[in-house]
mmJSON file of the N, C-alpha and C atoms, coordinates in Angstrom:
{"data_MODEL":{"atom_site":{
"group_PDB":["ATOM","ATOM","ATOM","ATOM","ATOM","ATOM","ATOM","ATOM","ATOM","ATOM","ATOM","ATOM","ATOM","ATOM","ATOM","ATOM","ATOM","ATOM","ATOM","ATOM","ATOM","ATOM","ATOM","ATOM","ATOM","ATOM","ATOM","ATOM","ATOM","ATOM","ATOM","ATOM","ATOM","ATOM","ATOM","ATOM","ATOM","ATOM","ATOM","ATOM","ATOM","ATOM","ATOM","ATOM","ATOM","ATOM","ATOM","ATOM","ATOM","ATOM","ATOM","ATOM","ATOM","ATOM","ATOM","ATOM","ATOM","ATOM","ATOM","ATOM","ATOM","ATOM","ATOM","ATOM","ATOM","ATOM","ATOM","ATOM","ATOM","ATOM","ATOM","ATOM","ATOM","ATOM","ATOM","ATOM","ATOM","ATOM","ATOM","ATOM","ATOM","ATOM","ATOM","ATOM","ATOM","ATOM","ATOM","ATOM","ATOM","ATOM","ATOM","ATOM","ATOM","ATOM","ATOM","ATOM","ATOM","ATOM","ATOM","ATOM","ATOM","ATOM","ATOM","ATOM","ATOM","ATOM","ATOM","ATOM","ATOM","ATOM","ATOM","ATOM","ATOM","ATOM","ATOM","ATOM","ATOM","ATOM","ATOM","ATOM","ATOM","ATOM","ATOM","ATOM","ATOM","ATOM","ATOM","ATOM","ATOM","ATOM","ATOM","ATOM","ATOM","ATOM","ATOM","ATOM","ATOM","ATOM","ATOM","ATOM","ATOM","ATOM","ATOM","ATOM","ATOM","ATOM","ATOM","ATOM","ATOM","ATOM","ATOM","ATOM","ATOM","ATOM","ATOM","ATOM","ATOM","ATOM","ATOM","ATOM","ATOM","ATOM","ATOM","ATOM","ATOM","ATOM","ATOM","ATOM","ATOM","ATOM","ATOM","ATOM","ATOM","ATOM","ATOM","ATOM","ATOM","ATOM","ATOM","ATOM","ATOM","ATOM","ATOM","ATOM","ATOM","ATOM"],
"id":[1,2,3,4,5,6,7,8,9,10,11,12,13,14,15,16,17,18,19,20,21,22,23,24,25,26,27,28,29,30,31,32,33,34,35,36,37,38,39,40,41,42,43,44,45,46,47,48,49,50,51,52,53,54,55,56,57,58,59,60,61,62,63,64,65,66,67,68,69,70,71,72,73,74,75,76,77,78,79,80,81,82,83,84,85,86,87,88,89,90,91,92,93,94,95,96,97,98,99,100,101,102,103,104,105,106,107,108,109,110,111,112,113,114,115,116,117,118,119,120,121,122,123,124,125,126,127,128,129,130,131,132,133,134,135,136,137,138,139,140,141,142,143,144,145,146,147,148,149,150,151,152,153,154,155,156,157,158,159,160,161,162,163,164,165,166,167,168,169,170,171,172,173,174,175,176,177,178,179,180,181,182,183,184,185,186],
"type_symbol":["N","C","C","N","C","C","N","C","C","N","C","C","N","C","C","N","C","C","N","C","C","N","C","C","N","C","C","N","C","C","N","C","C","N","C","C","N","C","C","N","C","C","N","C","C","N","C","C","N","C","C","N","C","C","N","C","C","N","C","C","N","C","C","N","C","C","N","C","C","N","C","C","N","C","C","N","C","C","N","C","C","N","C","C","N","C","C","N","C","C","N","C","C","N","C","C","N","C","C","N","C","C","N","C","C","N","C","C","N","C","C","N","C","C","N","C","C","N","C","C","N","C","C","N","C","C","N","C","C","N","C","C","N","C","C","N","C","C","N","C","C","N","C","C","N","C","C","N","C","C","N","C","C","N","C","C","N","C","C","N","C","C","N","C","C","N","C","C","N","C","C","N","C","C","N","C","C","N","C","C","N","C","C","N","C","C"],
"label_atom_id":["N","CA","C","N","CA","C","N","CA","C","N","CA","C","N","CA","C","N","CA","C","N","CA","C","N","CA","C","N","CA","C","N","CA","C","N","CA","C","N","CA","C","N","CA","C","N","CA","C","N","CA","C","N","CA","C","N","CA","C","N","CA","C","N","CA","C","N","CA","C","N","CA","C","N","CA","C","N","CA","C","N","CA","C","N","CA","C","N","CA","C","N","CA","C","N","CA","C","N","CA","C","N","CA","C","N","CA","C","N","CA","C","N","CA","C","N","CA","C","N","CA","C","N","CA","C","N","CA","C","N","CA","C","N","CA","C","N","CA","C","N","CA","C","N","CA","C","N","CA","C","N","CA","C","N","CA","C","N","CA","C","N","CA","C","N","CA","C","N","CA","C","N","CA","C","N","CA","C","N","CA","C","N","CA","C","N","CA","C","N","CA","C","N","CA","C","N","CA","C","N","CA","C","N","CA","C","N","CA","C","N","CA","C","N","CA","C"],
"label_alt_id":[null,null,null,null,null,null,null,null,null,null,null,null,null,null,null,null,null,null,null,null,null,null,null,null,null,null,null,null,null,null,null,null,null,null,null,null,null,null,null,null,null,null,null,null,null,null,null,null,null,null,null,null,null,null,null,null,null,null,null,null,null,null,null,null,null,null,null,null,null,null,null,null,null,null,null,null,null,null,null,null,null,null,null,null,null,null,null,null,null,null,null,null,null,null,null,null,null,null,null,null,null,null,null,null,null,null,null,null,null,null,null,null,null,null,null,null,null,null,null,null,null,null,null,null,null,null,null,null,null,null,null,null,null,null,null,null,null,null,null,null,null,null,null,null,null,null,null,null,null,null,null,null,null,null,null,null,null,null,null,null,null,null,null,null,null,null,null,null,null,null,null,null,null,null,null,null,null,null,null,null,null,null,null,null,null,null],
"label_comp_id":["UNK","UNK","UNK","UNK","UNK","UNK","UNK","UNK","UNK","UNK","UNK","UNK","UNK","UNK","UNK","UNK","UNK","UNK","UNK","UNK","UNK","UNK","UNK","UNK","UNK","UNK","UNK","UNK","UNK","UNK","UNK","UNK","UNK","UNK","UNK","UNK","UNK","UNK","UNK","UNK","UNK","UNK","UNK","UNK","UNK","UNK","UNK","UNK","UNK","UNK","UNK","UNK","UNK","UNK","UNK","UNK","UNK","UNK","UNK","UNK","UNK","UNK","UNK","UNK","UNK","UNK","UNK","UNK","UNK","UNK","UNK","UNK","UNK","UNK","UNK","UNK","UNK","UNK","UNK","UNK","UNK","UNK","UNK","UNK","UNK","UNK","UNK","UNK","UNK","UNK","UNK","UNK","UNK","UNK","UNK","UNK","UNK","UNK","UNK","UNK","UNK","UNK","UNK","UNK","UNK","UNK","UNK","UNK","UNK","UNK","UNK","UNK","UNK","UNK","UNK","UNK","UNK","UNK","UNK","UNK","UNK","UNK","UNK","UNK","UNK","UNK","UNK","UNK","UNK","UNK","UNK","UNK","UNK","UNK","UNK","UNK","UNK","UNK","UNK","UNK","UNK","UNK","UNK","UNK","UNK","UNK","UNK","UNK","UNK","UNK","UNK","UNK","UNK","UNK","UNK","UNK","UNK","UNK","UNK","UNK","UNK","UNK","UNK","UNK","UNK","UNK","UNK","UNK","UNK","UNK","UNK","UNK","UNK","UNK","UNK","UNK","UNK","UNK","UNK","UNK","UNK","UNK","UNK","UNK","UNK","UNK"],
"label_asym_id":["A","A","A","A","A","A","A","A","A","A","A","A","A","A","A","A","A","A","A","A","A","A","A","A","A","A","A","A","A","A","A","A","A","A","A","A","A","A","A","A","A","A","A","A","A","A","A","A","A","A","A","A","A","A","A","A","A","A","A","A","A","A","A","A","A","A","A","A","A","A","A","A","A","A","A","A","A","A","A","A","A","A","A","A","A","A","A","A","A","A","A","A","A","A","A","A","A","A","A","A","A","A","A","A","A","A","A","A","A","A","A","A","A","A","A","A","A","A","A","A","A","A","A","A","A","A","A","A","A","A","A","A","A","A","A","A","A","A","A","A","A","A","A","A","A","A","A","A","A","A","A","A","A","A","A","A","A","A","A","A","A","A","A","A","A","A","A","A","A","A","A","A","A","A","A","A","A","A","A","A","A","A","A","A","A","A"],
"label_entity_id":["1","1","1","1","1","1","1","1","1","1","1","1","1","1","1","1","1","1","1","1","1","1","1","1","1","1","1","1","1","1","1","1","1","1","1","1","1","1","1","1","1","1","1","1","1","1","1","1","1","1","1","1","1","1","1","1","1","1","1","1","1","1","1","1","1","1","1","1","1","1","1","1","1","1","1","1","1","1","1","1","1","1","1","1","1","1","1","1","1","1","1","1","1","1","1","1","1","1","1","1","1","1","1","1","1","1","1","1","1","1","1","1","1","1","1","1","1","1","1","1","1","1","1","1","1","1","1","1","1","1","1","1","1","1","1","1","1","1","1","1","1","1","1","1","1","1","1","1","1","1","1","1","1","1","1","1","1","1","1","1","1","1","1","1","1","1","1","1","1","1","1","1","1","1","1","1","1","1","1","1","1","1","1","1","1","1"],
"label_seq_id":[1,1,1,2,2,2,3,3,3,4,4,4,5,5,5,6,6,6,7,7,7,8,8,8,9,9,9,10,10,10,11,11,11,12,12,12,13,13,13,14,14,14,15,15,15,16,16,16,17,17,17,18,18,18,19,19,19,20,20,20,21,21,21,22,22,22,23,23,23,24,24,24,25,25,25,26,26,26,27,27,27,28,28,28,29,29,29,30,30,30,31,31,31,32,32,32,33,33,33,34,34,34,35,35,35,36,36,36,37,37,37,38,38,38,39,39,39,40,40,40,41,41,41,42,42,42,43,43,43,44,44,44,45,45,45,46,46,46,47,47,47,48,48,48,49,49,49,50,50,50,51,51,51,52,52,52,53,53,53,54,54,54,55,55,55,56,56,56,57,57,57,58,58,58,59,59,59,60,60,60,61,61,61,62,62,62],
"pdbx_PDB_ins_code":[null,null,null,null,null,null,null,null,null,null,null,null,null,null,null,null,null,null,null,null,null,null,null,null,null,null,null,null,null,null,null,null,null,null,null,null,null,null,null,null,null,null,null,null,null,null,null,null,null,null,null,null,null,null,null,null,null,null,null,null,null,null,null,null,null,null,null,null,null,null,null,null,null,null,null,null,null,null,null,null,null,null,null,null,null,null,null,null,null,null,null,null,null,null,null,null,null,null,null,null,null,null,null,null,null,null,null,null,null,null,null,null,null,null,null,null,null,null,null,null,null,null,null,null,null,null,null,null,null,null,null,null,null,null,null,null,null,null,null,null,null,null,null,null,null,null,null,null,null,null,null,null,null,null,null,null,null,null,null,null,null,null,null,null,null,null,null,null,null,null,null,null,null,null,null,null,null,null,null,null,null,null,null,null,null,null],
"Cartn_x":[171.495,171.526,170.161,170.095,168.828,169.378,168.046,167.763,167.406,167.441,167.385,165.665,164.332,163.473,163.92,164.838,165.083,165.729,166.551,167.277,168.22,167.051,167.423,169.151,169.912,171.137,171.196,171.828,171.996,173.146,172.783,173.969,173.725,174.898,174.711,173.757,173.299,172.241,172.169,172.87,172.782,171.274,170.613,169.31,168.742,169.696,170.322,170.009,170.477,170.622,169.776,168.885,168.161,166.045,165.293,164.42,163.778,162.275,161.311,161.094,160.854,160.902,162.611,163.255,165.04,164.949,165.737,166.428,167.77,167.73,169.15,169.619,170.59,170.916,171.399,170.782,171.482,172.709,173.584,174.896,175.116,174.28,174.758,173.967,172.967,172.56,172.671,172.814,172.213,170.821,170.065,168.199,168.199,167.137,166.922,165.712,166.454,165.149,164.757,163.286,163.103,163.154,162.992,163.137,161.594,160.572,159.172,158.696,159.673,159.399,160.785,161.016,162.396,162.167,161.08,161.117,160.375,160.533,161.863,162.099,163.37,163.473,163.342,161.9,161.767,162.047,162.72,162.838,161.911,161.412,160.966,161.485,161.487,161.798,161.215,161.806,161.311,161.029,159.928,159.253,159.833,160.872,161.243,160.451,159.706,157.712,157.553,156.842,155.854,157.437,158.271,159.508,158.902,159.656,159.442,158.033,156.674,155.591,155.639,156.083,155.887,156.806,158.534,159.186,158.546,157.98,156.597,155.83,155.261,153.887,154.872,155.774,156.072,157.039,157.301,157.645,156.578,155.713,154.073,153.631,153.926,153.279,153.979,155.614,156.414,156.099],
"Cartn_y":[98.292,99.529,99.759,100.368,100.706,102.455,102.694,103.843,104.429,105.265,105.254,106.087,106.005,106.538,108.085,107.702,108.818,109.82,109.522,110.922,110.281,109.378,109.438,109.004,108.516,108.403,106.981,106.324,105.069,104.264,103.164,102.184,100.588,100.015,98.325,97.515,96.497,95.705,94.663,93.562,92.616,91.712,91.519,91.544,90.245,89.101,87.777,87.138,88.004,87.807,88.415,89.526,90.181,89.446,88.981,89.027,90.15,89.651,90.943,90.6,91.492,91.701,91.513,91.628,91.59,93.525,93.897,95.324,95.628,96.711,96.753,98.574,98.381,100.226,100.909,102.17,102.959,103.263,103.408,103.54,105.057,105.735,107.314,108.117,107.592,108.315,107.39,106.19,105.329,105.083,105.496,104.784,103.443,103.213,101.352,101.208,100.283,100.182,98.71,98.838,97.272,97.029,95.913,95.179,94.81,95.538,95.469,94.516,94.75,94.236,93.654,92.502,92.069,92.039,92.14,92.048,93.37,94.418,94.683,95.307,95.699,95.811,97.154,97.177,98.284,98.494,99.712,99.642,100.867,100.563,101.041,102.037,102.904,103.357,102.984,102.22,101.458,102.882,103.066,103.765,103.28,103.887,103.613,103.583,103.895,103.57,102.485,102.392,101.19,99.957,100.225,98.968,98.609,99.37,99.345,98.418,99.451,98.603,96.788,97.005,95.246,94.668,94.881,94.258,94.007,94.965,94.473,93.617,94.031,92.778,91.328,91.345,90.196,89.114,90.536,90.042,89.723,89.946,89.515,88.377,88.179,86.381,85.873,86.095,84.967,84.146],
"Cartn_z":[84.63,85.391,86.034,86.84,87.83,88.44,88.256,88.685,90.285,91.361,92.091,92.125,92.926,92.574,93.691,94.364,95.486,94.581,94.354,93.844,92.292,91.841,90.203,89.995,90.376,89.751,89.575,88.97,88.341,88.837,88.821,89.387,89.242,88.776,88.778,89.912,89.119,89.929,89.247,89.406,88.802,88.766,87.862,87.78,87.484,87.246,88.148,89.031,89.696,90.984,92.433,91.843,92.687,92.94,93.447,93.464,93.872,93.903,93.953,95.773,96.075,97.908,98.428,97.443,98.066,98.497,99.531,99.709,99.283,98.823,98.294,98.67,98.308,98.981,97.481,97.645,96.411,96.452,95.432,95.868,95.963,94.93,95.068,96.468,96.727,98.066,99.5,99.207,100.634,100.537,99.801,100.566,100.379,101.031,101.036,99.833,99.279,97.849,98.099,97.391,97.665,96.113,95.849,94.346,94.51,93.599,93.726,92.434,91.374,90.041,89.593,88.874,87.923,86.798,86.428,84.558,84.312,83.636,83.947,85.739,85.666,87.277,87.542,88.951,89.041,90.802,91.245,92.639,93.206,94.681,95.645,96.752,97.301,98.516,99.554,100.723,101.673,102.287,103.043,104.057,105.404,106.267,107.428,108.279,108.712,109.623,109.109,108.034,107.525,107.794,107.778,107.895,109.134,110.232,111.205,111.798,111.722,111.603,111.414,109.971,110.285,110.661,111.028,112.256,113.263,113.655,114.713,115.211,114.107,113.552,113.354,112.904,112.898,114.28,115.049,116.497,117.379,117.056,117.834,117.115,115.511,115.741,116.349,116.384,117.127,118.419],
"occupancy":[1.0,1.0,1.0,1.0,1.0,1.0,1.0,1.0,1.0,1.0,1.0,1.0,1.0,1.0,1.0,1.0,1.0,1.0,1.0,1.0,1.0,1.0,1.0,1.0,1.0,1.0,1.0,1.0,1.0,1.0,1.0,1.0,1.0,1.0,1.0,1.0,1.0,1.0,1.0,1.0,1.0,1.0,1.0,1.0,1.0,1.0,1.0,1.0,1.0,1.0,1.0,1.0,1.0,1.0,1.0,1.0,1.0,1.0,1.0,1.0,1.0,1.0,1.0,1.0,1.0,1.0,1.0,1.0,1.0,1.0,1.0,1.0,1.0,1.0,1.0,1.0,1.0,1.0,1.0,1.0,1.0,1.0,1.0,1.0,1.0,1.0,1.0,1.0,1.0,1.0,1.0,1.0,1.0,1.0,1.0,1.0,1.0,1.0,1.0,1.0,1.0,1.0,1.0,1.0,1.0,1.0,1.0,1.0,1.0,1.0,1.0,1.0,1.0,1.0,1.0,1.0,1.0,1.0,1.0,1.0,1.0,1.0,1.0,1.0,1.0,1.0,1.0,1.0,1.0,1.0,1.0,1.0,1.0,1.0,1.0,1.0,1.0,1.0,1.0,1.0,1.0,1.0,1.0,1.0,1.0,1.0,1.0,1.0,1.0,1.0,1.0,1.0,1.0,1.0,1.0,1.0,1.0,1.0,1.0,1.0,1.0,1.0,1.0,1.0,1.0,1.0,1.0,1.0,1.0,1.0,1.0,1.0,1.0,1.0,1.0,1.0,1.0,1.0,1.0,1.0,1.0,1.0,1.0,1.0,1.0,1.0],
"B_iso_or_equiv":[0.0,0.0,0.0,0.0,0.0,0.0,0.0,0.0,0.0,0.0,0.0,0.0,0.0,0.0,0.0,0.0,0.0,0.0,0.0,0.0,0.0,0.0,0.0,0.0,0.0,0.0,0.0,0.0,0.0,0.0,0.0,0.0,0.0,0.0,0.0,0.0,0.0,0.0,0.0,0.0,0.0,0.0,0.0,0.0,0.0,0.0,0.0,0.0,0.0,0.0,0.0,0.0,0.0,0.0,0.0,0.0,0.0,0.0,0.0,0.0,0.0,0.0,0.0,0.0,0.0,0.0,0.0,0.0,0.0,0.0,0.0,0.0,0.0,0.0,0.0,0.0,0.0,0.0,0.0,0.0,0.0,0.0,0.0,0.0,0.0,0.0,0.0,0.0,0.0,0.0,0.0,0.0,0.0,0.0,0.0,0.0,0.0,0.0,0.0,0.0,0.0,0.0,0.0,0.0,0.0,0.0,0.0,0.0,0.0,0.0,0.0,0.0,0.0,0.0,0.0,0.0,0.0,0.0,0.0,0.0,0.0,0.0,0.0,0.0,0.0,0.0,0.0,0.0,0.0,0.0,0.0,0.0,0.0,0.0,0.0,0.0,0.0,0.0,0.0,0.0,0.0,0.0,0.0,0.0,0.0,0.0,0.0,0.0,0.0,0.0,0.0,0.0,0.0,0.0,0.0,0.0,0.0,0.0,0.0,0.0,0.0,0.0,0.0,0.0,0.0,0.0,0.0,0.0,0.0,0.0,0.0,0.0,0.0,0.0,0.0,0.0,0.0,0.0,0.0,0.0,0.0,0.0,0.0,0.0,0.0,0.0],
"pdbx_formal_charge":[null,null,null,null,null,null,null,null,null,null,null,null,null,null,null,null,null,null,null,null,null,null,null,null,null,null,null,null,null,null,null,null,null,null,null,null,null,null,null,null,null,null,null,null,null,null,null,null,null,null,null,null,null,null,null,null,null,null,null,null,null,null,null,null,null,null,null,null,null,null,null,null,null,null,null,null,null,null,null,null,null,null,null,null,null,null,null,null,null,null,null,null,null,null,null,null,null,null,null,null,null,null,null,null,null,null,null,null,null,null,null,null,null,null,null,null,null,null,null,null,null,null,null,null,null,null,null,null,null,null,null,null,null,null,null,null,null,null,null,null,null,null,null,null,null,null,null,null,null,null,null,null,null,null,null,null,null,null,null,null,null,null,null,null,null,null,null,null,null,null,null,null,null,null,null,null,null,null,null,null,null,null,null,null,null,null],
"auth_seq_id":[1,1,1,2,2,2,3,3,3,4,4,4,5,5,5,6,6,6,7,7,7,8,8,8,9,9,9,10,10,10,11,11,11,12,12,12,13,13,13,14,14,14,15,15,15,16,16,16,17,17,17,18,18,18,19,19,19,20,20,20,21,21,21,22,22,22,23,23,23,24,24,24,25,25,25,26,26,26,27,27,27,28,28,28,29,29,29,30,30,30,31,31,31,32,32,32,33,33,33,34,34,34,35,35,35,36,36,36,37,37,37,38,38,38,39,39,39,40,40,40,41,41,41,42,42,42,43,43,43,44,44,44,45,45,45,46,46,46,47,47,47,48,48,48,49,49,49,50,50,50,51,51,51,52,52,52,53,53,53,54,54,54,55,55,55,56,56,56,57,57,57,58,58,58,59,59,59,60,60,60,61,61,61,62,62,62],
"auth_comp_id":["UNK","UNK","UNK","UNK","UNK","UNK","UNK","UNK","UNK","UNK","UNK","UNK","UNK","UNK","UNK","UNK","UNK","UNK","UNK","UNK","UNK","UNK","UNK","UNK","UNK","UNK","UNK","UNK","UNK","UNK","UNK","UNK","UNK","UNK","UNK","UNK","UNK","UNK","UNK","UNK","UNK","UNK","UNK","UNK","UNK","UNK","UNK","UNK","UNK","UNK","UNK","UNK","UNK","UNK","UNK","UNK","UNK","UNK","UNK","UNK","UNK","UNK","UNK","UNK","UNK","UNK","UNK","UNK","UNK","UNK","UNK","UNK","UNK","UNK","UNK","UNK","UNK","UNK","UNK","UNK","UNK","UNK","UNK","UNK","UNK","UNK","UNK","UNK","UNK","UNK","UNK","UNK","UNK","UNK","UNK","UNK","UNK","UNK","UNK","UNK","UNK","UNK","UNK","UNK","UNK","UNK","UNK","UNK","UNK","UNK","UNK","UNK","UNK","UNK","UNK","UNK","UNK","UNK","UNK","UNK","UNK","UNK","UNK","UNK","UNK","UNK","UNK","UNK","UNK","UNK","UNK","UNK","UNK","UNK","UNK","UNK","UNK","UNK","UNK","UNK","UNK","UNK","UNK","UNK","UNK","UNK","UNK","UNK","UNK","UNK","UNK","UNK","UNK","UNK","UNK","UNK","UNK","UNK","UNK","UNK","UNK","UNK","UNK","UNK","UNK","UNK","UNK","UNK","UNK","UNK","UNK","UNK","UNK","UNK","UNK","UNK","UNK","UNK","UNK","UNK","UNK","UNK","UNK","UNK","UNK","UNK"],
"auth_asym_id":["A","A","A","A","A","A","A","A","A","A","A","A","A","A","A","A","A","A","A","A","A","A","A","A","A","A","A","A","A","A","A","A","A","A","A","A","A","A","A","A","A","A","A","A","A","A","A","A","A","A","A","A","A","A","A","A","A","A","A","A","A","A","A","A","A","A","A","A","A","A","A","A","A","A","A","A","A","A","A","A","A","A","A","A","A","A","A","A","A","A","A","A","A","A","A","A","A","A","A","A","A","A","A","A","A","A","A","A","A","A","A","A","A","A","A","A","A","A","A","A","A","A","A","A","A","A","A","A","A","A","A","A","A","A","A","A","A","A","A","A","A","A","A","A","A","A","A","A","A","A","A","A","A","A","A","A","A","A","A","A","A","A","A","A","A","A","A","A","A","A","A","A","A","A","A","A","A","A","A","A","A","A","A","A","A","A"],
"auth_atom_id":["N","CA","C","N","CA","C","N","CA","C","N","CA","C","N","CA","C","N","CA","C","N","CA","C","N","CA","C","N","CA","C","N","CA","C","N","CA","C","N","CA","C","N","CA","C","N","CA","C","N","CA","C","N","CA","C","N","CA","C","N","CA","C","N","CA","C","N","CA","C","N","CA","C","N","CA","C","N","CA","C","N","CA","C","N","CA","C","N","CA","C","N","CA","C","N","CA","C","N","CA","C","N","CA","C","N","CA","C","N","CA","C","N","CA","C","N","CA","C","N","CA","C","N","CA","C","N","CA","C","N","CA","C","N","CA","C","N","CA","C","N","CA","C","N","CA","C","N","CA","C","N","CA","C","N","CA","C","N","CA","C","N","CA","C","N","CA","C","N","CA","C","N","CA","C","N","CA","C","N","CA","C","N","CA","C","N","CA","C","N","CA","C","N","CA","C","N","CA","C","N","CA","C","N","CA","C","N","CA","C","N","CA","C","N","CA","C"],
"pdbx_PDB_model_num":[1,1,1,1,1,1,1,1,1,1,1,1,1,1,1,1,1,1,1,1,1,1,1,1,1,1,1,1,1,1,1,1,1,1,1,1,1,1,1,1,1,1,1,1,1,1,1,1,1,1,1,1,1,1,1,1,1,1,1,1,1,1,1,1,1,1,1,1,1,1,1,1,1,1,1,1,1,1,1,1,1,1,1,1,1,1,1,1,1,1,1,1,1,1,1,1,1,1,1,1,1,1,1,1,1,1,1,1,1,1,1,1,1,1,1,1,1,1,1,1,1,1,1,1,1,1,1,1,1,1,1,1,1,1,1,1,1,1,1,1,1,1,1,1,1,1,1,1,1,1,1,1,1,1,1,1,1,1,1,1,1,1,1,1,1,1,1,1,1,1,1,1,1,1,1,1,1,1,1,1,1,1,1,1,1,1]
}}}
């Protein structure tokens, strides 16, 4: 089980199967979490800016 840091409710995450820098969506609200830690597993709230930002950055090394 995993916790949501947005609004705290809990939901399967097979922990398996997830690495650290994977995104995943909460199921009870929708936010985008990142998988920051797997042992144990801890998730993130992706910052929609800072996302953004480095889509960016990474369309300019291309």
């Amino acid at each position: 089980m995993a916790t949501c840091p947005v609004c705290e409710g809990t939901f399967y995450v097979d922990e398996e199967e997830v690495e650290e820098g994977d995104l995943i969506s909460c199921e009870e609200c929708g936010a985008e979490l990142e998988v920051v830690s797997t042992n144990p597993l801890e998730l993130e709230a992706v910052d929609e800016e800072e996302e953004a930002k480095e889509d960016e950055e990474e369309e300019l090394e291309m």
